[in-house]
Structures are given as structure tokens and as C-alpha cells.
N, C-alpha and C positions, 0 to 999 in steps of 0.2 A: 683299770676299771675298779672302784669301788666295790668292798662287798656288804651286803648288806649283814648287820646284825640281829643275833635273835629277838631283842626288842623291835628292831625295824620290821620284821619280819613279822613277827604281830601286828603292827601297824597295819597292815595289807588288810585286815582282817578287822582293823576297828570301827567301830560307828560312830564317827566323831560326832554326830549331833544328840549323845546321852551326854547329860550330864550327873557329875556321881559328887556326891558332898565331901568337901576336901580338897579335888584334882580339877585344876582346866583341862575341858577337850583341847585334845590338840590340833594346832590349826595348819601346820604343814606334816603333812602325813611322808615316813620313808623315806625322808633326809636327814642323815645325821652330819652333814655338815655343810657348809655354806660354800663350798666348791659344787656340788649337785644341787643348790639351788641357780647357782651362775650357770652351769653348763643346762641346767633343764629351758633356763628364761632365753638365752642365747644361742641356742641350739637353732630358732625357728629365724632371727635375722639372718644369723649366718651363713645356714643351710643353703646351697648354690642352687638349687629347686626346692619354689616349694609345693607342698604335697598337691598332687592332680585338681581334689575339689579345691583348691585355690583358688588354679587357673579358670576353672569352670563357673565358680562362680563369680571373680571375676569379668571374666567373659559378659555374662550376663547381667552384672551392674553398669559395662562400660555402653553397652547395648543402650539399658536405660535411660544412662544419662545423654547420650545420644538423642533419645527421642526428649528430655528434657531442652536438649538446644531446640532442635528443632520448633516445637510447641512453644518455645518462647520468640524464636525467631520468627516466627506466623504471626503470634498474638505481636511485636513491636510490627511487622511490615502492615497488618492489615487493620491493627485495631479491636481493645476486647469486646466488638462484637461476636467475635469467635468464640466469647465464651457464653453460657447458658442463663448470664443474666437478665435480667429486666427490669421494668419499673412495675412494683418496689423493691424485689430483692434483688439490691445492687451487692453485696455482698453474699459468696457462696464458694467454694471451693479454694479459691484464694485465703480468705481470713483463716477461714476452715481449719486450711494446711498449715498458715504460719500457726495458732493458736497449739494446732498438736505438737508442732516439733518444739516451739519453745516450751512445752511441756517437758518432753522426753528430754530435754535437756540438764533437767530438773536434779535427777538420780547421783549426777556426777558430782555434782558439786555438795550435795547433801553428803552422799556418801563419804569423802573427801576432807569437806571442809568440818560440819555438823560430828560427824563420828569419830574425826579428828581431833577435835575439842573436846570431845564426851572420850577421851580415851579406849574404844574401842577399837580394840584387836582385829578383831575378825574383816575388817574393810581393806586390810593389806592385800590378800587376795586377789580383791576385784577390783581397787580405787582408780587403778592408770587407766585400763580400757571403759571404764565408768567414766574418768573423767575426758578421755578423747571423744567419746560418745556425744556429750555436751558441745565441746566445741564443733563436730560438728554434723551435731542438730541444728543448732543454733545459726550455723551458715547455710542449711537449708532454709531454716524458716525465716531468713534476713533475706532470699530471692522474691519472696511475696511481696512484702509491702513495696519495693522496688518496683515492682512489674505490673503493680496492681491498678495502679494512679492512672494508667490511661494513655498521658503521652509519658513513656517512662523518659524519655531525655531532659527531662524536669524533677527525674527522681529527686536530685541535690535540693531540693525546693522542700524536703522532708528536714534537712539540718538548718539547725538555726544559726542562716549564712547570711547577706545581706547580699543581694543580687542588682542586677543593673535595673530595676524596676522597681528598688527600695521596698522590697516586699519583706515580712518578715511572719515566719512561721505564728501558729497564734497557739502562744503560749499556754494557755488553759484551756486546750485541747488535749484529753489524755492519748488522742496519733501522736501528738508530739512527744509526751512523756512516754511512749512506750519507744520512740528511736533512741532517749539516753536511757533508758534503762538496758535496754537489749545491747546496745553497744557497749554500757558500761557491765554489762554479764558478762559477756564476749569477752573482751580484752581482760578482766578481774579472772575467769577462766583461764584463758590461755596462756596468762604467765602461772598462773597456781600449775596447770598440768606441765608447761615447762621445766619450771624450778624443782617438782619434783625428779623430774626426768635426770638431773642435771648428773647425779653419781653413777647413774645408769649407764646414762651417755658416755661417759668415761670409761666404763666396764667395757664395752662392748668399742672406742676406742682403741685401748690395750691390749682387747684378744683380735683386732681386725688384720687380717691378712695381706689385705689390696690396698695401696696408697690410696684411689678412691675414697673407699672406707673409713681409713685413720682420717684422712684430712676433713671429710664430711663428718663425725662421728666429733674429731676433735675440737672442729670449730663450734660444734655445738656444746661440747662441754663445758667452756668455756676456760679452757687450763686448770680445771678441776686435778686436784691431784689428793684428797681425801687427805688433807692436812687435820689436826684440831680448828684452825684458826678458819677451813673452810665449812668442817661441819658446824659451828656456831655460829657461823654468818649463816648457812643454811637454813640452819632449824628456828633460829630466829627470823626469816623471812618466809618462811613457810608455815611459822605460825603466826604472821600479820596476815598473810595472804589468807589464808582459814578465816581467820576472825573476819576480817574484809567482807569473804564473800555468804560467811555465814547470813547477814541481812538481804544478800539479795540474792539468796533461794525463795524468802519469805515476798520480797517486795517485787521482784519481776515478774510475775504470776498476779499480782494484787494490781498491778501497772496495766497487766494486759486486760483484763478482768475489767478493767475501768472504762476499756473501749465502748463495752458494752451496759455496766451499770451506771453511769454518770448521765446513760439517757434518759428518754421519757417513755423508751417502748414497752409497750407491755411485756413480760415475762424476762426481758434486759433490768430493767429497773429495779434493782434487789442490793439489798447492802448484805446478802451471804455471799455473795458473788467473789470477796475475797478469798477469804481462807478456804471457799471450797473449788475457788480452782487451784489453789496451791496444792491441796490435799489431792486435789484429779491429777496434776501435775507429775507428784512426787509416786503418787500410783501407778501413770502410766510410764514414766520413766524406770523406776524399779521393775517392770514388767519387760520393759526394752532391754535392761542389763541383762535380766534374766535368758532374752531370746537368744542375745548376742552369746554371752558366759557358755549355753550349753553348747552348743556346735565347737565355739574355739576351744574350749578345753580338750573334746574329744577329739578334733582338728589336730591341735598341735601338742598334743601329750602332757597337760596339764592340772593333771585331774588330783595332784598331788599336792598341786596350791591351788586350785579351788575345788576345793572339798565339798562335799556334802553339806557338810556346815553352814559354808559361807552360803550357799542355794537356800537350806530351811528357813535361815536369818534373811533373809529378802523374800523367801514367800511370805513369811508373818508377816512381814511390813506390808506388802500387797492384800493383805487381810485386812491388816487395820487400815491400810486408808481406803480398802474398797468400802470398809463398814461406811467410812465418814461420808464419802460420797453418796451412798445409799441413803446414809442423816439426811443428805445437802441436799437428795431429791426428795423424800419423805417430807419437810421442813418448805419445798417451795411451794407445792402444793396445799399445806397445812396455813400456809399464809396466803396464799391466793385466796382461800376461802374466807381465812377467818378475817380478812381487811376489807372487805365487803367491796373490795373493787372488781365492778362486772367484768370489765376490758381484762384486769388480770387473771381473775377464772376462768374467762375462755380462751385465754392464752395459754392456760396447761392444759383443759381440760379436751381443746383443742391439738396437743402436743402428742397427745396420747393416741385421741381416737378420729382426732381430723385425718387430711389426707397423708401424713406423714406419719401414719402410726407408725410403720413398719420399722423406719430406723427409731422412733422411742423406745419402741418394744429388744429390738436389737441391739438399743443403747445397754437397759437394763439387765439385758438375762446377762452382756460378756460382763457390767461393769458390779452388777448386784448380786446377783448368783452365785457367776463361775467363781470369785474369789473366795465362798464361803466352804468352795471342795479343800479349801486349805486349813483348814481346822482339823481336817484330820492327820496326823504325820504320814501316814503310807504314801498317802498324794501328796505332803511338802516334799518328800524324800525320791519320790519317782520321775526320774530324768526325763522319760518321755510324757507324762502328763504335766510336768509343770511345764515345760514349753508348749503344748499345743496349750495348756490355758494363759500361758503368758503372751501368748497368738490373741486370745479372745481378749486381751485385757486393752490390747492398742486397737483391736478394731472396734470394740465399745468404745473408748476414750477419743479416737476418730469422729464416732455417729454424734456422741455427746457432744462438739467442739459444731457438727450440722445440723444438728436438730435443734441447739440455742438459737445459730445465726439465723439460719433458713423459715423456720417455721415463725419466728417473731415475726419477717419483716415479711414472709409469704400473705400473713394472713395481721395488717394493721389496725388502726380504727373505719376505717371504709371500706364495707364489704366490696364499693362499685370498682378499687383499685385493687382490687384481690387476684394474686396470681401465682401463678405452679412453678416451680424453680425444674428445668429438666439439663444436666449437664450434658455438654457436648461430649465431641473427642478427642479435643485440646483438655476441656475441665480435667477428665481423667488421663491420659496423657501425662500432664503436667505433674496432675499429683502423685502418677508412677513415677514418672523423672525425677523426683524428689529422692526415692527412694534410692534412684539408681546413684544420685550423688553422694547422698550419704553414704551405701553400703561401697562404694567406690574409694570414697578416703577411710573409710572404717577396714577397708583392707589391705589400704598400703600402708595401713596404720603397723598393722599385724606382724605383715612382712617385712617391712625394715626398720622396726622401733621397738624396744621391751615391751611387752603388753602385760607386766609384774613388775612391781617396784620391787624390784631386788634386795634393794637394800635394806628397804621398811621391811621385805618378811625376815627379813634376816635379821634383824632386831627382836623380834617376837618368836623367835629360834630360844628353846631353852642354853645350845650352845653361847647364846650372845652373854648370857650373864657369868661374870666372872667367877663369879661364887658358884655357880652350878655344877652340877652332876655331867662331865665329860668335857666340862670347858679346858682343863689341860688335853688333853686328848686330839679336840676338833676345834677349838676354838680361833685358831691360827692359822688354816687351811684358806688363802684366799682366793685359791680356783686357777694362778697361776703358774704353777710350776716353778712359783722363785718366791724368795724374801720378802721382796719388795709391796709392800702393801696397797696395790694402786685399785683394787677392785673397790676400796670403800666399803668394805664388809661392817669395819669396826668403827668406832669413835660415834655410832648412831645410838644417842640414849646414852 
């Protein structure tokens, strides 16, 4: 067992989120060497149980998803008249749900790819389970448009395939432009959080026990063996992969966005409609990291690589883009008025105080309000209030994603077609079952994958610099009991 030194031992004790002129806070607290950062990250795959609320919750995402079969198995055998639509709001709960999650999926690849490129530290931390997050959100919200069409056995009828009917998708349709965008998110995602994985995979490889393990571990490695000649094909593919997907954190959100501004509805028709759903987007996804971050750190003993720090540094962000949003509602209103179009002023002013106040009003207080309690540090720094408001920031970004679609098409230009959108018990069903898929892969994610890029903290380790203070010391410890350098500790940077 490791002892801890009287510098670490301060540590216990520091506020990483001061900053003092001269010194970086430090971003891995009470590890002085990079063998306690392998056994802390590796500790939770390994572990032959894992801890109780695992199971339990668990338990209760597999429930969910569960009732997610079922609710879609209803809606294909009978038809979505089972869900709460009507003529005219043919969308509702459906677009609803895809429009949040490709939201939430936003954070990872920001975090990741953007913070990546801007040389920023502090995203080691959280970037892996950030970036699993996205992938899969994004496979939740890819179950909607599937499902949504009616007769789903015609889904393929979304890709532009050529079918025995010589049909072909219609191109300047942004439905269409949101299937390659989303799938081109998706897969630009899934090899970035891949390839980062790939030294990880190896690590945990090398320390596995069970032929199982090694074999599963190693194939995915892919004969990773932490050469020079593999960390420079790495870091060069992981920084195309960054640059790649840094454009479509901006354009997949701009894409979806379009579903709805390229019409002629009232309160749809708006050319802010871009950047402020990108900026709702990247809001309510940094809001999702956050929900996720505090439970598993306390979960699985990791409260030593994500710090304090890395939490204050994504409240802020959730400040600034709550402000923006707050701009993007202040600004639709301010032009409803001032374009002197009737149809569009009483489509907000309708939004507000029609029959659908209740989610306006409950859009604004989670999405306008709540993020402004972050201005003060006591609340960016308190564990338990930045999660229950990291709670209010997805159920606002929820209402906001219903109360665009909903009340637009609730209330059109013909009073005499006017009608009340009421969901069923499939609507919500299904959009529980959402949940219950995501948090289902988000926890075997946990359980049998690094949920810390090991390597990346270990590079932002003042031990990793040669030149530093303790680098003969600890510098050369790579967690395995032997010479052999296969943890991939070194040669990063």
C-alpha cells in the first residue's frame, strides 16, 4: 500500500477551485503516482461486485427499458393511435424526446473534441463518461424518428436508398438532413470515444485475471502495446477525430433546429433558431454530465479525479449558456413584436398565457432562473445543490423542446382546427423507456469500461514532466509490479 506524503496529505485539505497567481490548481488531488491513478480507475471494472446501488439501480433501469419494449411493441402492433395525437398536432412527445436527447448528447463531444483543441486541462477528469454519454443519447434519440413514421417497417424509407418503388427520399427536406447528420454524429462520436479508449483498454488487458477478460479487453485493444510509434499514430488520429467533430457539435443541433425553422409556422419560423438550440443543447448536456459525474464519483471512489474543480468549471458553463437561452427567449418575443406579424405575436404571447402556460412558465423558472443560483461559488461548489439544479436544468430543456413543438401546431392559423395535445400512457411510457435505455448502457458502461482516461490524467500529472519536481522518484511506476511498460503511462505528450 502506498503511503501518502505530507504534501499529499494537504491535498486532502485543498480547494482546488482557488486560483492563486503563479500556481495551477491541481487537477488530480492525493496521487503521487501514476500506479494510484491505474489502481483507482481499474479498481471499479475489476471488482468481482459491484457496489449494492449498482445492482439496484440497475434493477431499475432494466425495468424501464422493459416497459420501453413493450410501449413500442403496442405502438408497431396497433398503430400510433395509441399515442395522444391529433389533427393538428401530429407531432408531440415523439420529436419532443428525439430533439432532448440529441441535445444531451451535445456535452461529450464539446467537452472532448472543443476543450481538446483549446488545450484545456481540466476535461481529463470527465471526457470518457462525457463522451459515452453522447453515444448513447444519441441512440436513444435515433428510436424516435424510427418509430415515429407510422408504419415503422418503412423506416429504411428515411435513408436515401432506392427501393423497389423508385422512391427517393426528398432531398430538401431538412427530415432528411437531420438522418445524415445524426448518423454522421453517431459514428464521428463513437470512434473518437473508441480510440481514446484504446491505452486504456490495454491497461486493464494486462491487469485482467480471467482469460475472459484478457481476450475481450485485448481484442479490443487492438495489440496496443504503448510503443512511440503507437502513441504518434494515436495522438495524431485523435486529434483529426477532435477537429472532425468539433463542426458538428455546431451543425447537428443547427440541422435539427431546421426541422422546425425552414417552415412557415408561426413561432417555428425564426432564423435564431440555430445557435440557440445549439447553445440549449450544450446547456442541457453539460447539465446531464453533471447529474451523471455526482452520483458515480461518490459511487465509485473517485472523487480524486473529479474534483471540485472539474464540477465549478461545467457549472459556469451551465450559467453562460443558461444566460444565452434566456437572450434566445427574451429576443423571440422582442421580434414577434417588433415584425408586426399578428400570427407571430400570438404565437408567443399565446406560449405564455394560452393553455399551455404551465410548461412556459416551468420551461423558464428550470432554464432561466435556476442557473443564475450559479453565480454564486458556495452553490457551484455544493454537491448536493448543483445536482438537484442540474435535475431542474433537463426538466426545463425537456418543456422547452414541448412547448415549441406543441403549442405551435396546438394553436395554427385556424382557430376552427384548434386543438389540445393530451398524452397518453404509451406518450409517457415511452419517454420513461428512454431513460431506462440510456441509464442501462450508461451503467455497463461503468462496470466494465475505464470511466477515466487514464492516460490523458496521467499526462497532466506534474509527475509526467521530465523535468519536474519528483519525476525521478515516481515517474517510472506503471502500476505493474514489473519493468515492462505496458500500462501506457508514458510516451503521452
Amino acid at each position: 500500500m502506498t503511503t501518502l506524503t505530507p504534501e499529499s496529505q494537504v491535498g486532502r485539505m485543498v480547494d482546488n477551485t482557488v486560483d492563486r497567481p503563479g500556481e495551477r490548481a491541481p487537477l488530480v488531488l492525493n496521487m503521487d503516482t501514476f500506479t494510484q491513478v491505474t489502481a483507482t480507475v481499474c479498481r471499479v471494472s475489476e471488482a468481482e461486485k459491484a457496489p449494492l446501488a449498482w445492482y439496484i439501480a440497475f434493477a431499475g433501469s432494466l425495468g424501464l427499458l422493459g416497459l420501453l419494449g413493450i410501449c413500442i411493441g403496442y405502438l408497431i402492433v396497433t398503430g400510433v393511435g395509441v399515442w395522444g395525437l391529433n389533427n393538428p398536432v401530429m407531432w408531440a412527445y415523439d420529436i419532443t424526446n428525439f430533439v432532448f436527447w440529441v441535445g444531451i448528447g451535445h456535452a461529450g463531444t464539446l467537452i472532448s473534441a472543443i476543450l481538446f483543441l483549446f488545450r484545456q486541462k481540466w476535461r481529463t477528469g470527465i471526457n470518457r463518461f462525457a463522451e459515452a454519454m453522447t453515444i448513447f443519447a444519441v441512440i436513444c434519440a435515433g428510436t424516435f424518428p424510427g418509430i415515429h413514421v407510422g408504419r415503422v417497417w418503412f423506416a429504411y424509407w428515411l435513408f436515401p436508398i432506392p427501393n423497389q418503388m423508385e422512391m427517393w427520399p426528398q432531398f430538401r427536406s431538412p427530415l432528411l438532413w437531420d438522418v445524415f447528420a445524426v448518423s454522421t454524429y453517431f459514428t464521428v462520436s463513437l470512434l473518437f470515444w473508441y480510440t481514446g479508449m484504446v491505452p486504456d483498454l490495454a491497461t486493464l488487458r494486462d491487469r485482467a485475471k480471467g482469460k475472459v477478460q484478457q481476450l475481450a479487453y485485448g481484442l479490443f485493444a487492438l495489440g496496443w502495446r504503448g510503443s512511440n510509434r503507437h502513441w504518434h499514430r494515436y495522438e495524431r488520429a485523435y486529434l483529426l477525430l477532435a477537429a472532425l467533430s468539433t463542426p458538428l457539435v455546431l451543425s447537428v443541433h443547427s440541422v435539427v433546429s431546421f426541422d422546425f425553422a425552414t417552415s412557415q409556422l408561426p413561432g417555428w419560423h425564426t432564423t435564431i433558431f440555430p445557435p440557440y438550440f445549439v447553445a440549449g443543447a450544450i446547456f442541457s448536456g453539460f447539465a446531464m454530465v453533471v447529474t451523471l459525474a455526482v452520483p458515480a464519483r461518490e459511487l465509485f471512489g473517485l472523487k480524486d479525479l473529479i474534483t471540485l474543480r472539474h464540477l465549478d468549471n461545467m457549472n459556469k458553463v451551465i450559467l453562460v449558456t443558461g444566460c444565452m437561452v434566456g437572450y434566445a427567449y427574451a429576443m423571440e418575443f422582442f421580434i414577434a413584436w417588433y415584425s408586426g406579424a399578428m400570427y407571430e405575436k400570438f404565437a408567443f404571447i399565446n406560449r405564455a398565457f394560452g393553455q399551455y402556460w404551465w410548461a412556459y412558465w416551468i420551461m423558464v423558472s428550470c432554464n432561466v432562473i435556476t442557473p443564475q443560483l450559479f453565480w454564486f461559488k458556495r452553490i457551484r461548489t455544493s454537491i448536493p445543490i448543483m445536482f438537484v439544479l442540474s435535475i431542474f436544468v433537463n426538466v426545463g430543456m425537456w418543456f422547452e423542446r414541448f412547448v415549441i413543438i406543441v403549442t405551435s401546431l396546438a394553436n395554427d392559423f385556424l382557430p376552427t382546427s384548434w386543438d389540445l395535445f393530451t398524452p397518453t400512457w404509451v406518450d409517457i411510457g415511452t419517454m420513461v423507456g428512454a431513460f431506462g435505455l440510456f441509464f442501462t448502457l450508461f451503467l455497463l458502461f461503468c462496470r466494465f469500461l475505464p470511466m477515466i482516461a487514464m492516460a490523458e490524467v496521467k499526462a497532466i500529472m506534474p509527475q509526467a514532466d521530465p523535468h519536474g519536481a519528483g519525476a525521478g522518484k515516481h515517474g517510472h511506476d506503471h502500476g505493474h509490479g514489473h519493468d515492462k511498460p505496458r500500462d501506457g503511462a508514458h510516451g503521452h505528450h
